[in-house]
N, C-alpha and C positions, 0 to 999 in steps of 0.2 A: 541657570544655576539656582535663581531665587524659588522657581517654581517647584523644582527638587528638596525643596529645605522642607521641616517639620513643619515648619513656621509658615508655610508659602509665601504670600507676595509680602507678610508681616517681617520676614527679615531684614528687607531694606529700611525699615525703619526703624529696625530694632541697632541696624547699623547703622547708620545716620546719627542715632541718640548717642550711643554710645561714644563715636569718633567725638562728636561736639564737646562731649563728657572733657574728652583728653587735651581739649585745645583751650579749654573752660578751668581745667586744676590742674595747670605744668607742673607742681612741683610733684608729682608724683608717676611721673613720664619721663622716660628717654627716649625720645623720636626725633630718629635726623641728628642723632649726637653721635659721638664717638663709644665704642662698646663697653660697657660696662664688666666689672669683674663675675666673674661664677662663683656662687655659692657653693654649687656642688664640687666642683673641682676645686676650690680652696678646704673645702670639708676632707675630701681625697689627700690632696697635700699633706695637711695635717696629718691624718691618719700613716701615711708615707713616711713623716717624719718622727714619728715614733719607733717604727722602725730604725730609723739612722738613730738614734739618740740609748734607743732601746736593743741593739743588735744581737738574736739569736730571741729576743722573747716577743717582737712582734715579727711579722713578714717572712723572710726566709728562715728559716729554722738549722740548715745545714753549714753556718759560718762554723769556721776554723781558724786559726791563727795563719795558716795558710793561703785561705783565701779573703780574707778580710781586705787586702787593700785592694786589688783587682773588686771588690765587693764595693766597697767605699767608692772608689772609682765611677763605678760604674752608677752609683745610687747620684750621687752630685750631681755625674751629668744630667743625668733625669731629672731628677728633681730641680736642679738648675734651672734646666729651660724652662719645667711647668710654672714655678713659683716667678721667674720672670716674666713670662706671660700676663700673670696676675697678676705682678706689680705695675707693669705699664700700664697695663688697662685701669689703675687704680688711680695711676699719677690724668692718664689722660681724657676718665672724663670727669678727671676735675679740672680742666683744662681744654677747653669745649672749644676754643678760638681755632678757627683753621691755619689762622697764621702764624699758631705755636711750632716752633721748632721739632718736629717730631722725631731727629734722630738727636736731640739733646734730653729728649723723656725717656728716647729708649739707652742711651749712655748712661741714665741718671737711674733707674730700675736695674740695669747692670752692676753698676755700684754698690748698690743698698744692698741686692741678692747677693756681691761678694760675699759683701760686709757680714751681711748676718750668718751665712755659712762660716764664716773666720770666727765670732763668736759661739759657736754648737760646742767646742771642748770646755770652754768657761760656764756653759749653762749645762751641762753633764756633770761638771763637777760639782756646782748648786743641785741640781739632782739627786746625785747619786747620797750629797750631804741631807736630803729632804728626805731620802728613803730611808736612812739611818734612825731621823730623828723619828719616824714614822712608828719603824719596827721598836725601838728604845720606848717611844711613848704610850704604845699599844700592850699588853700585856695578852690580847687575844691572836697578836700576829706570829705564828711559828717562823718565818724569816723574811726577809727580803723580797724573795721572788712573789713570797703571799700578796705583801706591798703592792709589788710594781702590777702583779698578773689584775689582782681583784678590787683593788682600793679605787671607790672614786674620785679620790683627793688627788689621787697619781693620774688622771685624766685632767684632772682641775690645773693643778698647779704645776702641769710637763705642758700644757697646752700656754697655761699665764708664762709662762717662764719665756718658751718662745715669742709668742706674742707682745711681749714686753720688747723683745730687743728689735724685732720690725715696727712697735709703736717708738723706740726710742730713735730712731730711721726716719720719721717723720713719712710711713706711712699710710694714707691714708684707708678707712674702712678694713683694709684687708684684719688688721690684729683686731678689731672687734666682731669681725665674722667670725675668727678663730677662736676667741671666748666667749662667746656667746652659745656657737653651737658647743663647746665643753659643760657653760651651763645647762644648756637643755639635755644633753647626758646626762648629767650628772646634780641638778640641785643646786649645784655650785657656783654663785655669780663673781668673779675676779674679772674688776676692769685694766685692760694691759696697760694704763698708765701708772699703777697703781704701783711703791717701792717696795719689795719684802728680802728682808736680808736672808741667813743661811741658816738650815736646819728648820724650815716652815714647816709643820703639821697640823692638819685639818679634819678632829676624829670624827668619822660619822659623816659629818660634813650638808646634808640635806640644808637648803635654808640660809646655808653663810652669804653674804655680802661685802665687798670690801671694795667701796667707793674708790675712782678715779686717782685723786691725792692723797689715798693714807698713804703710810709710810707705815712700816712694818720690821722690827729691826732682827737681829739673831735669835734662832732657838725660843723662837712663839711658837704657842699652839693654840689652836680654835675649836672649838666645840659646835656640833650641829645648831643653825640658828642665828647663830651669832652675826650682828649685822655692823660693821662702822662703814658710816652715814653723814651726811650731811642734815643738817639742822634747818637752816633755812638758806632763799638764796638771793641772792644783790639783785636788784632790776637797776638799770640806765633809764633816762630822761624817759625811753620812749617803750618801756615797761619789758624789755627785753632782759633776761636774763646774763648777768655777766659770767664771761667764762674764765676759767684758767687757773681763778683763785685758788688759796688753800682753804678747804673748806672739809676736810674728811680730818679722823680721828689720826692721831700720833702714837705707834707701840714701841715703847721700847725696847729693849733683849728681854729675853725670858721672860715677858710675860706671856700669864695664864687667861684664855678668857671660855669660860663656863657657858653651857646651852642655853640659848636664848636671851642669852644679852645683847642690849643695844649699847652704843657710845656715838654719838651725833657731836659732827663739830668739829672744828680746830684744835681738839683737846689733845693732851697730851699723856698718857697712858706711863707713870714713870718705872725706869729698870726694875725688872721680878716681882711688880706686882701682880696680883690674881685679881681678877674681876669675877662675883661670883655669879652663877643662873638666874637670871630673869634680872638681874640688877637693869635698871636705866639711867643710864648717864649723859651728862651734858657738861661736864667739867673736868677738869685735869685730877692725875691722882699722882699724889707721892710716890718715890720709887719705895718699892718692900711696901709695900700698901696690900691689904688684906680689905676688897668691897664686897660686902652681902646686903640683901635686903631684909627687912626684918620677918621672922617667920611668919606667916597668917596662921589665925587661929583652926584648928582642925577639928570637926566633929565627928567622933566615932560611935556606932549604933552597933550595941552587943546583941546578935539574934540569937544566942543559943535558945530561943525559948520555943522559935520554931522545930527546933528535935526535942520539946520537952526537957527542958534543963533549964528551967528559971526562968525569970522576969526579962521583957526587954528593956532595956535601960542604954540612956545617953551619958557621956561623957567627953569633957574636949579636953586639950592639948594644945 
């Protein structure tokens, strides 16, 4: 076989290095472990379950009131098995020991997949409130359907929504594969730990960030850009990162936060204030709080003189 290669007798060493390579940096290997989850088939899922969340405006097109539950029916069980699939394989290689219980992974993966099918009506109806506050906060959206069909915030925050209640499941990887690839659709970074209450809208949306621990309350909305952030972060004795803390920004209901702003930190963002664009922040704000930053000076350069009409001349603002 080696003497068939491009490479001739140089493949065997090229294999050789390589293999070494993999027994040289484990942590970036599963060899001789238990199977890991699919990307692509979680990517699929997802997309699947837009459809059930979405029904008539993704996937099948020809639901009726007629056939909706024979429809529904039929989508769970599918989707049932594939998304169980994925969760065992999530729980068991994290879970590497041969002597783990294996039909107590796949009981416990049965579970969580109830579980989170039992919550889809509670997260349709944060949905369907999301689409509302979408359409209401847009004045270039003709309805609803514009919303759900084009908007990439309705890929962003149908994908966090989900993925929220399988990270509140104490799933592992699976909900960050699922927002992660919504960010790379979409611009949009939303980590599924992250809390956001009802009526979220996200205009524009390119650029947003919304770290692990925010917490996000009713009837916010974000502007392209917009980042809450962590400030800095804890190390331990042995220079390691601590985890868990509350270390992301605080919203609370209606506020407003304008393109390109940051807010880093444990701060606390108070009811119906506005944060304005580009403002940078690192502290708490009063509720009904009004933040801008101060304007920069502006130079403007009158050319009419290039068509013959006068002098060029400067002036600022």
């Amino acid at each position: 076989m080696a003497e068939s290669s491009i490479f001739g007798k140089g493949i065997k060493q090229l294999t050789i290095a390589l293999e070494d390579s993999y027994f040289a940096h484990r942590r970036i290997h599963h060899i001789s472990s238990r199977l890991m989850p699919s990307r692509d088939d979680i990517y699929s899922i997802t997309e699947s379950l837009f459809a059930l969340v979405y029904p008539g405006f993704f996937g099948r097109q020809d639901v009726t009131t007629k056939n909706i539950h024979n429809h529904i029916l039929s989508e769970l069980d599918y989707l049932g098995e594939r998304l169980y699939r994925q969760v065992y394989q999530c729980y068991s290689c994290r879970n590497n020991n041969n002597d783990d219980d294996d039909r107590a992974l796949q009981a416990r993966a049965l579970r969580v997949v109830y579980r989170f099918f039992e919550s889809l009506p509670k997260v349709r109806e944060l949905l369907e409130l999301d689409m509302i506050a979408a359409f209401k906060g847009d004045p270039a959206a003709q309805d609803t359907d514009e919303v759900i069909f084009s908007y990439p915030a309705t890929i962003a925050i149908t994908t966090y929504r989900m993925a929220h209640e399988l990270w509140y499941l104490n799933i592992p990887l699976l909900p960050r594969i699922m927002t992660e690839h919504a960010h790379s659709l979409t611009g949009i970074d939303i980590h599924p730990g992250a809390k956001i209450g009802r009526g979220f809208f996200i205009d524009h949306g390119t650029g947003v960030v919304i770290g692990e621990t925010t917490s996000i309350g009713d009837n916010c909305k974000l502007y392209q850009g917009v980042t809450l952030g962590a400030v800095s972060f804890p190390h331990d004795t042995d220079g390691m990162i601590i985890r868990g803390h509350k270390r992301h920004p605080t919203l609370e209901d209606e506020v407003i936060v304008y393109a390109n702003a940051t807010i880093l930190g444990n701060v606390t963002i108070g009811r119906g204030a506005t944060i304005g664009g580009s403002v940078f922040l690192t502290r708490s704000v009063p509720p009904g709080s009004m933040v801008s930053t101060k304007p920069e000076e502006l130079r403007f350069r009158n050319r009419c003189s290039v068509f013959g009409r006068g002098k060029v001349s400067d002036y600022q603002i």
